[in-house]
C-alpha positions as CSV (number, residue, x, y, z in Angstrom):
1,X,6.8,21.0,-5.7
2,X,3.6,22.4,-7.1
3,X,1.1,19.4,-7.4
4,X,-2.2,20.0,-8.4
5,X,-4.6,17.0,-7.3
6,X,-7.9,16.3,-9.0
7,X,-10.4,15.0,-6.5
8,X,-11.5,15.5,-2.6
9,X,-12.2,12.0,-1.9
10,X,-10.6,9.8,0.0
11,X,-7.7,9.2,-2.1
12,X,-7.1,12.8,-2.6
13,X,-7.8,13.8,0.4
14,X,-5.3,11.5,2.2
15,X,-3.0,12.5,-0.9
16,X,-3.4,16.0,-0.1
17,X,-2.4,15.6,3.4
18,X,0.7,13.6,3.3
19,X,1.8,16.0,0.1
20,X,1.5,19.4,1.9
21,X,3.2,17.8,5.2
22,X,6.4,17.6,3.3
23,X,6.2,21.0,2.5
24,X,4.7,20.8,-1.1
25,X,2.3,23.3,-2.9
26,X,-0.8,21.6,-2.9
27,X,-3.9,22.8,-4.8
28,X,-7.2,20.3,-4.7
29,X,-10.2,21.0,-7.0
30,X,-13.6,19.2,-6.8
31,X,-16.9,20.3,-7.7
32,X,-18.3,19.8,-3.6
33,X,-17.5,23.1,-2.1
34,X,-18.5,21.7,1.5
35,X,-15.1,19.0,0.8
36,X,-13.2,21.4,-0.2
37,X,-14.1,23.8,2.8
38,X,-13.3,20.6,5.3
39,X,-10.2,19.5,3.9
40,X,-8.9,23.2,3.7
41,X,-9.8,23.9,7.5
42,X,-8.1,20.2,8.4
43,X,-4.7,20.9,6.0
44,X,-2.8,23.8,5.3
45,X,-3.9,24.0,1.0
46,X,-5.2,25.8,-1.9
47,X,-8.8,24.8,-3.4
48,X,-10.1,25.5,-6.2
49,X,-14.2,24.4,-6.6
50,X,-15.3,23.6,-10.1
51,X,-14.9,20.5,-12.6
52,X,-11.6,18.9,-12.4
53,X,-11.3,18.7,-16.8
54,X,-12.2,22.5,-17.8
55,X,-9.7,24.0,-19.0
56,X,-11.0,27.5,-17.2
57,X,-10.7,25.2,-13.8
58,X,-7.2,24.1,-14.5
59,X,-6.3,27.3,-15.0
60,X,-7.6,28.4,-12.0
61,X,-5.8,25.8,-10.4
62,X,-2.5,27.3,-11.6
63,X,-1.9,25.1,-14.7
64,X,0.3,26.9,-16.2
65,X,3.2,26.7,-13.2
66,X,1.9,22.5,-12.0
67,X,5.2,20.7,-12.1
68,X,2.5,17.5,-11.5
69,X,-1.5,16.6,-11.6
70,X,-2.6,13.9,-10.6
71,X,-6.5,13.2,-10.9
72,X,-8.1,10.5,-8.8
73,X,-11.6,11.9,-9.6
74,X,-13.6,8.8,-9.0
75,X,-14.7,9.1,-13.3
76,X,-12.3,7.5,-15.6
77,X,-13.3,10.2,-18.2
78,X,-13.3,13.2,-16.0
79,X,-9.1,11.6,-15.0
80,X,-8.1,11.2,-18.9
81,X,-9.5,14.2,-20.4
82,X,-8.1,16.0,-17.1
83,X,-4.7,14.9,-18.0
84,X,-5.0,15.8,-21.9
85,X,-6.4,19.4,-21.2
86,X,-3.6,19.3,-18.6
87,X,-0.8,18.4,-21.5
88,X,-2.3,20.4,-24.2
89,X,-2.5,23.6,-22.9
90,X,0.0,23.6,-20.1
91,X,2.7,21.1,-20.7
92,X,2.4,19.8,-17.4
93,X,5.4,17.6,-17.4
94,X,4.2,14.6,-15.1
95,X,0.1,13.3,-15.1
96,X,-0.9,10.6,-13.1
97,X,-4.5,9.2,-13.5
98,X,-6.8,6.8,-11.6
99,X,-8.4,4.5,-13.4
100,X,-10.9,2.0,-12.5
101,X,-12.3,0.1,-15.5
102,X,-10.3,-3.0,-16.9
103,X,-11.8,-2.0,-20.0
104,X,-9.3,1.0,-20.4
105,X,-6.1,-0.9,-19.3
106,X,-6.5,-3.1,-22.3
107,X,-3.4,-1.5,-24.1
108,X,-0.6,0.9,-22.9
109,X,-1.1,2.7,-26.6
110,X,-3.9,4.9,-25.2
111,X,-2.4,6.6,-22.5
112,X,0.4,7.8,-24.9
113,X,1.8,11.6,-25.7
114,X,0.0,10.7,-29.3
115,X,-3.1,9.2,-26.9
116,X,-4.8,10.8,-23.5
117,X,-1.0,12.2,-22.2
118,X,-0.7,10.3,-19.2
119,X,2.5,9.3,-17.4
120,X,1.3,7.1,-15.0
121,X,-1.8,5.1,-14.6
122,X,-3.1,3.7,-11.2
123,X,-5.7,1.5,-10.7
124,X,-6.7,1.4,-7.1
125,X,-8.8,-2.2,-7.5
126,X,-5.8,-3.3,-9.0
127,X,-3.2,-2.1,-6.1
128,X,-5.8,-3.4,-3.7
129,X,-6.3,-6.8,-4.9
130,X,-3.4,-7.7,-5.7
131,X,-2.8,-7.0,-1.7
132,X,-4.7,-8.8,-0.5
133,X,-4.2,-11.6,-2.6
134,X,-0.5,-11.4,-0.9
135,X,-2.2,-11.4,2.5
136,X,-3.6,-14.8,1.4
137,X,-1.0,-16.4,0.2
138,X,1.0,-15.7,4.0
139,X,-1.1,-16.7,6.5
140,X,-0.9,-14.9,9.4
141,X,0.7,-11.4,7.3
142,X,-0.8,-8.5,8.7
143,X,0.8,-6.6,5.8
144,X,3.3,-7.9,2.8
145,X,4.7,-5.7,0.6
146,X,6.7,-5.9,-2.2
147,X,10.3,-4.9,-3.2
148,X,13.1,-5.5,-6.3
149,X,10.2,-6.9,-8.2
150,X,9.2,-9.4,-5.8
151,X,13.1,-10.3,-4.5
152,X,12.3,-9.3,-0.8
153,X,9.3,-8.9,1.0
154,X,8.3,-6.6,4.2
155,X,6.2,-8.4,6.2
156,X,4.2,-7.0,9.7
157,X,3.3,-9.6,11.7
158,X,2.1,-10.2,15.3
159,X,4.2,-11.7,18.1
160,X,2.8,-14.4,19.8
161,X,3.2,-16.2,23.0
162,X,5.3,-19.6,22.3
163,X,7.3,-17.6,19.6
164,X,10.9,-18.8,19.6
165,X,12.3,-15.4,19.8
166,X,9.8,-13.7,21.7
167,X,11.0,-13.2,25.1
168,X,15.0,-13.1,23.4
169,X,16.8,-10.4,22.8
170,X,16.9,-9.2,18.4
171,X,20.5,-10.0,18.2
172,X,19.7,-14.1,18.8
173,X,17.9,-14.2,15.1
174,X,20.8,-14.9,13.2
175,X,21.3,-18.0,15.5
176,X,18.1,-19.2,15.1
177,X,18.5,-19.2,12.1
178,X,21.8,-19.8,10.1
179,X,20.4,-20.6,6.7
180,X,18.4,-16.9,6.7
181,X,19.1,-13.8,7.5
182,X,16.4,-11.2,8.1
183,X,16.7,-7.5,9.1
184,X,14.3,-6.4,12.2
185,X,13.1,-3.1,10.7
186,X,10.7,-2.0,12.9
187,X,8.9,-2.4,16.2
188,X,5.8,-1.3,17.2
189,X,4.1,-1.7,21.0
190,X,0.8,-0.1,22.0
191,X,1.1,1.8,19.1
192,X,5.0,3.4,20.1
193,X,7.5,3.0,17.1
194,X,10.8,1.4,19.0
195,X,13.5,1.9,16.5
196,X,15.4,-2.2,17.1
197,X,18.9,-3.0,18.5
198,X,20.5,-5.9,19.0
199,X,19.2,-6.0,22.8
200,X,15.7,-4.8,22.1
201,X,13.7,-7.5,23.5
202,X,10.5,-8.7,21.3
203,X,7.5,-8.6,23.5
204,X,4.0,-11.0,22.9
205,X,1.6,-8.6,21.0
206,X,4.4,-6.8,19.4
207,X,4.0,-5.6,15.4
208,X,7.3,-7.1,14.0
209,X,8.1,-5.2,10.8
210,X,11.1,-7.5,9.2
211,X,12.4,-7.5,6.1
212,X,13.7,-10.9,4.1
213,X,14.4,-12.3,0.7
214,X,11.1,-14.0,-0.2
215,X,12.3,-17.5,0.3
216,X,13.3,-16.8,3.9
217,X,9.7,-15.2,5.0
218,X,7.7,-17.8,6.4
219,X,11.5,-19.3,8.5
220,X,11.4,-15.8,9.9
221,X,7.5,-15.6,10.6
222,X,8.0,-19.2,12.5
223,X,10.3,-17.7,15.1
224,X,7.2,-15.2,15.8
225,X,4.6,-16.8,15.9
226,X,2.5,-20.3,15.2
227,X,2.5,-20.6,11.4
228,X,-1.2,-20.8,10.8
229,X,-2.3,-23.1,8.6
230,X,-1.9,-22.5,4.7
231,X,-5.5,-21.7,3.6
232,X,-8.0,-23.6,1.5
233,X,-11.6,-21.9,1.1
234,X,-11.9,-18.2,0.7
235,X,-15.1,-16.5,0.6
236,X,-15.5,-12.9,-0.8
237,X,-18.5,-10.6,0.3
238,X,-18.9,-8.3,-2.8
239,X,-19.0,-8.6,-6.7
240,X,-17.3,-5.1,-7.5
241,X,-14.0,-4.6,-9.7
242,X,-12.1,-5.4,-6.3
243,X,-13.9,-8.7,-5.7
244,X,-13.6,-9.6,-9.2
245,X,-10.0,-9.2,-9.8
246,X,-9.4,-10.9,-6.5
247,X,-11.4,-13.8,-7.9
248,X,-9.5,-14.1,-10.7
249,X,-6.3,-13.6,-8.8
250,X,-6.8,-16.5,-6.3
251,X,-9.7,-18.8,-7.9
252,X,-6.4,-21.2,-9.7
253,X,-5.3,-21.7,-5.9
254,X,-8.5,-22.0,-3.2
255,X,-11.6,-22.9,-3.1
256,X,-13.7,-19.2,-3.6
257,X,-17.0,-18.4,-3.1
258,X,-18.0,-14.9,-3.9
259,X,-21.6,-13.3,-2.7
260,X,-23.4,-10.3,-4.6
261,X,-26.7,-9.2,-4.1
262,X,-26.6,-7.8,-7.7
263,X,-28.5,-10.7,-9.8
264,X,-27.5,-9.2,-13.2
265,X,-23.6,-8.3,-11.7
266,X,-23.9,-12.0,-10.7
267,X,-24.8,-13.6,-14.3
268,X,-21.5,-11.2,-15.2
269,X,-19.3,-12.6,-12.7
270,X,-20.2,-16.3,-14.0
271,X,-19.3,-15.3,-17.4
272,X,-16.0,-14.3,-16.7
273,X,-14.9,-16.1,-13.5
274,X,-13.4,-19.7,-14.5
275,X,-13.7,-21.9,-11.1
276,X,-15.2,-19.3,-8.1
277,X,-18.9,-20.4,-7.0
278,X,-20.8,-17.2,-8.6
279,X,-23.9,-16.7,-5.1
280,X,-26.7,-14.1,-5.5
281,X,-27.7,-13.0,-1.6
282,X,-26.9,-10.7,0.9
283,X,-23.2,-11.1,2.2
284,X,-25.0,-10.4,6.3
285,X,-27.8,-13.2,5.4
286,X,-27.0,-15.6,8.1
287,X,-29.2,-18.4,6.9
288,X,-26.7,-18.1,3.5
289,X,-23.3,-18.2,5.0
290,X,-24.3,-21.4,6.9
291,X,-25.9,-23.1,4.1
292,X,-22.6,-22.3,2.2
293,X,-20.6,-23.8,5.5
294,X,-18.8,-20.4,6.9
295,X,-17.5,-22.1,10.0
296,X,-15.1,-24.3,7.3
297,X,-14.5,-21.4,5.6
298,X,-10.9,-20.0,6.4
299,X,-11.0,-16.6,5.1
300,X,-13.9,-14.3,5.1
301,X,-13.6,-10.8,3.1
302,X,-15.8,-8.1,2.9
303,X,-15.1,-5.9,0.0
304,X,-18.4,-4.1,-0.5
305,X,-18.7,0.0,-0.9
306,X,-20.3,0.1,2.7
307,X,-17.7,0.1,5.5
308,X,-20.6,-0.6,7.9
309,X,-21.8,-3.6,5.8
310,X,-18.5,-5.1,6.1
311,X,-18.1,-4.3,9.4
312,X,-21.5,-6.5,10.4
313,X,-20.8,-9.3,7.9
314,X,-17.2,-9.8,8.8
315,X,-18.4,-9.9,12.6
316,X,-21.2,-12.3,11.7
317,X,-18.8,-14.6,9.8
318,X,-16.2,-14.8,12.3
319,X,-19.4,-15.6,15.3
320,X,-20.7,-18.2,12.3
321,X,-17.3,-19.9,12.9
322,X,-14.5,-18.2,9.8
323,X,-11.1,-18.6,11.0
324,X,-9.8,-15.5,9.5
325,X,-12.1,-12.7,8.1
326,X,-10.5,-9.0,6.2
327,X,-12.9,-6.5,5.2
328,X,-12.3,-3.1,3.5
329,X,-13.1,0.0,5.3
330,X,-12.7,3.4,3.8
331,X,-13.3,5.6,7.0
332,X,-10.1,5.8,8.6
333,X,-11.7,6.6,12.1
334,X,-12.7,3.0,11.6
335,X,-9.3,1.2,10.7
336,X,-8.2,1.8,14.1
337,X,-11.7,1.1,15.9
338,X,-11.8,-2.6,14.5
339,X,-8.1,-3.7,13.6
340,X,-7.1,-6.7,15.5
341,X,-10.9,-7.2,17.3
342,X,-13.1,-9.8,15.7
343,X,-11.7,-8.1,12.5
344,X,-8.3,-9.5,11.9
345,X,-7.3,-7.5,9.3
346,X,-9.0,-3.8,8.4
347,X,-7.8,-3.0,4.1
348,X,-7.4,0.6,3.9
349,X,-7.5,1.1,-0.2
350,X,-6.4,4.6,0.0
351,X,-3.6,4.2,2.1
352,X,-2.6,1.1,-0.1
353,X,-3.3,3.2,-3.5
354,X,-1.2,6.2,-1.8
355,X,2.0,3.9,-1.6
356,X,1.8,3.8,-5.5
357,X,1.2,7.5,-5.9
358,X,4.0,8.7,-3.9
359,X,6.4,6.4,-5.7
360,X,6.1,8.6,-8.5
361,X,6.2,12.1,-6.1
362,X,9.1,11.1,-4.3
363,X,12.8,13.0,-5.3
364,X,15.8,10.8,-6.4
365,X,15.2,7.9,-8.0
366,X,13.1,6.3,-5.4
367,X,11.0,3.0,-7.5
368,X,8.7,2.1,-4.9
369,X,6.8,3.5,-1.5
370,X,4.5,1.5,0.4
371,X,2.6,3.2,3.2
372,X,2.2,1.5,6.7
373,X,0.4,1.3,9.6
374,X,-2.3,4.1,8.4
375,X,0.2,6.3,7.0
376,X,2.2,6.6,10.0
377,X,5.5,5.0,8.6
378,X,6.8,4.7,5.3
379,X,8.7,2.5,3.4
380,X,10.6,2.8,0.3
381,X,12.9,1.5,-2.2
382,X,15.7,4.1,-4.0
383,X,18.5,3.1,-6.1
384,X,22.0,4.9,-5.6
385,X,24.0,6.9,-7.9
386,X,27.4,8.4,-8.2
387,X,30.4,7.6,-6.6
388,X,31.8,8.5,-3.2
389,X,32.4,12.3,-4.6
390,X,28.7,12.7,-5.4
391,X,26.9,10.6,-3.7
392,X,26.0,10.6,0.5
393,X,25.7,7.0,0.3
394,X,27.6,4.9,-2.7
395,X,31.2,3.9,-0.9
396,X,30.1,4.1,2.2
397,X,29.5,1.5,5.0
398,X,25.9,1.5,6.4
399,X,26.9,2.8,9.6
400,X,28.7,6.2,8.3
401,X,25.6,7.0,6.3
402,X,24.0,9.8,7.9
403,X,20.9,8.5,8.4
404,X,17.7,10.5,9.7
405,X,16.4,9.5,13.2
406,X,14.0,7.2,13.4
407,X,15.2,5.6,9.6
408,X,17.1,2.2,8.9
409,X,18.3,0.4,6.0
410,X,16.5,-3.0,5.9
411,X,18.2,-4.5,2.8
412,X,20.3,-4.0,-0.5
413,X,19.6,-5.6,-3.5
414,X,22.2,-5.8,-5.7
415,X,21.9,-7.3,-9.3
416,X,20.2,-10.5,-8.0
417,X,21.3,-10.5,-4.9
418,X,19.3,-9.6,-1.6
419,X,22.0,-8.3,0.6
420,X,20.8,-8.3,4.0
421,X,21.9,-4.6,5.9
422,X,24.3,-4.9,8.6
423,X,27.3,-2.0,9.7
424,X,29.6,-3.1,8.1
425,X,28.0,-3.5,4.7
426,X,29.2,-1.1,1.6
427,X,26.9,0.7,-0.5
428,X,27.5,1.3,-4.4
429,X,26.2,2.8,-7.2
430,X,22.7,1.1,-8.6
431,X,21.9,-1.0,-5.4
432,X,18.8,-0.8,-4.7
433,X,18.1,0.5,-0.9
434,X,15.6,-0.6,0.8
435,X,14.7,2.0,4.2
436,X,12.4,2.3,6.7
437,X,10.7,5.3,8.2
438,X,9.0,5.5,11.5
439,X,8.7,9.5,11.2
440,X,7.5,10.2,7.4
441,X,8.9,13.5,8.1
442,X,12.2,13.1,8.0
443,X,11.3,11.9,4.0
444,X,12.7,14.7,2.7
445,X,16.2,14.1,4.1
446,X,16.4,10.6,3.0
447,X,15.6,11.9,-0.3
448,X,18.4,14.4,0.0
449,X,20.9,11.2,0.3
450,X,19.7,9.9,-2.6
451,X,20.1,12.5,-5.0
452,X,23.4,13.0,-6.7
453,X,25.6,16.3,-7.2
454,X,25.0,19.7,-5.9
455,X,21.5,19.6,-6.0
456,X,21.2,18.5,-1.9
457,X,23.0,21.2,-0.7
């Protein structure tokens, strides 16, 4: 596919990457030659320097043959009228757009054919809040995603000593628990992906990666691990569109205090926050977190623009006594550096806003991609078609689907029903199939299943 992407950040950057590994034609533009010149000596690409919503650029960019752009400039403007130039002159038949200011997600009438011409909007603060408000809600989640709109849930967690199952061999789940059934999807020690079997053994320290419907998540985190305590105060380091929307997302349910050092983003936030504690300060002012009791506090999260800011203030909050503190770090040579120290829980937002891009890149009729542990693995959600002519997968039994190494099926959901996968289960047409990946590149051959006719071989 020929994908032109609008943008050398971090988003596009990452983008870029994961695109051209699956053997796309990737073209980047930005107006930073020294990015571009990086990112095309890291990645095998095409660049294109200049601004990313000439039409001369575009053009440059090859335009006129794009079966995609997708901008993730970090201006609003520069995305929209990117996409417009983009359908006006070329046709380009899919536009995806970044958007960061609530103001322009107000109504879905602008981004129309008859508005800006954009397909898809993302909105990264959005994708990233909303994440992390899921990590709240399940305490002890390293990641929860979402699939079936909401009907089961992927959840990584970390294996503990004391655990019911730890120490037992996979296959001994469904005993401990009758009443709900959860698929094992993934395993990962030291970092090595072990694809599960019913002997695998689950070790302490282990990332489980197991898949449940949402009722049956925190039973199945229980045979892991001590359920920590639901939590009750949450304070948020930064006043930005992340830290506002997470506000607003979690204020009805905990106790939130939010610091900015901004005095005028401050009198803002009290405006349109209804119950979160509005404090003007620095977020690494250790006289402030104590007056405002960090060591009852049970979540700290730093979500300023400076990954080293919220590297030292989550550190000083959890040595001030926070049970639990996330921050958000950009750098991916950090992730791995602090995940799992004093840092519980490092928030990649391009790897989370990546999951939602490559929903809409993906072949088949694949409705949602989620990106895990820094882009390593993937999983994803596709709904089947045809019939046992067409199709690889409808009418078959899970274990004669030719699946890729290193892929499982986790879960079906079909209608309302979360089905979960076992051998002997049947596959028809518009069940939604949810897989795991532990090699993202064998994507291209799950996709293959998923398409219908002659078009796979």
């Amino acid at each position: 596919m020929q994908i032109i992407i609008l943008g050398a950040n971090q988003v596009g950057s990452s983008l870029a990457e994961t695109l051209a590994n699956e053997a796309n034609d990737i073209t980047v533009v930005d107006d930073d030659p020294e990015k571009l010149r990086e990112l095309k000596n890291h990645i095998d690409i095409n660049t294109v320097t200049g601004y990313a919503s000439h039409p001369d650029v575009l053009e440059r960019a090859g335009g006129e043959d794009a079966e995609m752009i997708i901008a993730v400039t970090e201006v609003d403007e520069i995305n929209m009228v990117a996409c417009r130039v983009a359908y006006s002159l070329f046709q380009t038949p899919k536009k995806i757009c970044r958007i960061g200011s609530s103001s322009y997600l107000v109504s879905d009438k602008l981004f129309g054919k008859l508005g800006i011409a954009v397909d898809v909007v993302i909105s990264p603060e959005l994708i990233v809040s909303n994440y992390i408000g899921r990590l709240i809600d399940l305490p002890g989640s390293l990641q929860v995603l979402d699939f079936a709109d909401g009907k089961v849930q992927l959840v990584a967690v970390k294996a503990y000593y004391g655990g019911p199952l730890v120490g037992q061999e996979i296959r001994f789940l469904r005993q401990h628990m009758p009443a709900a059934e959860a698929h094992v999807a993934a395993i990962f020690r030291k970092d090595r992906p072990i694809i599960p079997e019913g002997s695998t053994v689950i070790e302490a320290d282990d990332e489980v990666f197991f898949l449940a419907a949402q009722n049956n998540i925190r039973a199945c985190m229980s045979e892991l691990r001590r359920m920590d305590r639901p939590y009750k105060r949450i304070m948020i380091a930064g006043g930005g569109n992340i830290g506002q929307r997470l506000a607003e997302n979690v204020e009805q349910r905990y106790q939130v205090k939010i610091i900015e050092k901004n005095p005028e983003r401050c009198a803002y936030l009290s405006e349109h926050l209804n119950k979160a504690i509005v404090l003007n300060g620095e977020s690494s002012d250790q006289d402030l977190l104590l007056e405002e009791n960090i060591e009852d506090t049970d979540v700290f999260i730093a979500l300023t623009n400076d990954d080293e800011a919220n590297i030292m203030s989550s550190l000083l909050a959890k040595r001030l006594g926070a049970k639990k503190v996330m921050a958000i770090i950009n750098n991916p040579a950090y992730v791995d550096l602090v995940q799992g120290g004093e840092i519980d829980i490092a928030i990649s937002p391009q790897q989370a806003t990546i999951g939602s891009l490559l929903t809409h890149v993906r072949r088949g009729d694949v409705v949602k991609v989620h990106s895990l542990r820094r882009g390593a693995a993937e999983a994803m959600e596709a709904i089947a078609h045809g019939d046992q002519a067409s199709s690889r997968v409808v009418g078959r039994a899970i274990e004669d689907v030719d699946l890729p190494e290193g892929t499982t099926i986790g879960a079906i959901v079909r209608n309302d029903e979360v089905i979960i996968a076992h051998n002997d289960v049947v596959i028809e047409s518009d069940d939604h199939v949810i897989l795991f990946l532990v090699d993202r590149k064998r994507i291209p051959e799950v996709e293959r299943l998923f398409q219908v006719g002659f078009s796979f071989f």
